[in-house]
C-alpha positions, -999 to +999 in steps of 0.1 A: -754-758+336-755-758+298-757-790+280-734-805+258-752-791+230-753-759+237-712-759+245-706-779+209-726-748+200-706-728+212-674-741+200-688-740+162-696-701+165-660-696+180-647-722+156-658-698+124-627-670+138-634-636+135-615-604+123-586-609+150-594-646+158-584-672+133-606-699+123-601-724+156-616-767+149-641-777+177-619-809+181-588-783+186-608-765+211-619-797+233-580-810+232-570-775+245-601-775+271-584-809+280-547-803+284-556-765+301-588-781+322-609-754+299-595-720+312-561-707+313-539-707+341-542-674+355-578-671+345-599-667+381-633-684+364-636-723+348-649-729+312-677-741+337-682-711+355-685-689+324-712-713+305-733-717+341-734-681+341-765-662+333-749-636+325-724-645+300-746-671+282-769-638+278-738-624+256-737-653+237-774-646+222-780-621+198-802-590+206-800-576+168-802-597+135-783-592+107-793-561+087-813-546+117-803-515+131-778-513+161-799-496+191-783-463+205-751-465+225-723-443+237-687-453+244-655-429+253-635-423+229-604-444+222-575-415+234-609-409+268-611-375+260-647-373+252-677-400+248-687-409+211-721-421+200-735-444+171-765-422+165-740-396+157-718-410+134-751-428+120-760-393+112-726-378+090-721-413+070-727-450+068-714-475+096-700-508+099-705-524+135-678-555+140-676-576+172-650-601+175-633-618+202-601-600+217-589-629+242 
């Protein structure tokens, strides 16, 4: 189970928004974990669930620094007809990698 510090962590890294997530206060976050008992209703998993999980507190921990290279991957394309990868587009012109949150 993670500790209290490592979910006020948390909260401060989700707190900062992203691209398609505006900038949400840690003390907004606990009232809505209060009022929603952390999850929302038709989620299947608790706030606990997710932070006792090895698996998503893996995501939560950065595999690249800033200004490294991304490693290799490949994805399908956004209409699925074919698979597109980053060494690829590395190689006809400079790219941008952006992860957000899209809950």
């Amino acid at each position: 189970m993670p500790s209290s510090r490592d979910i006020v962590r948390y909260m401060r890294t989700v707190g900062r928004g992203s691209p398609v997530d505006a900038p949400w206060s840690v003390a907004g976050q606990i009232v809505a974990q209060v009022r929603k008992n952390g999850t929302p209703e038709d989620s299947p998993l608790t706030l606990a669930d997710v932070m006792a999980s090895a698996e998503y507190r893996d995501l939560m921990t950065a595999k690249v620094a800033e200004g490294e290279p991304a490693p290799d991957f490949e994805l399908p394309s956004v209409d699925g007809d074919r698979t597109v990868r980053l060494a690829d587009l590395r190689a006809e012109r400079p790219v941008a990698l952006v992860f957000g949150s899209y809950t």
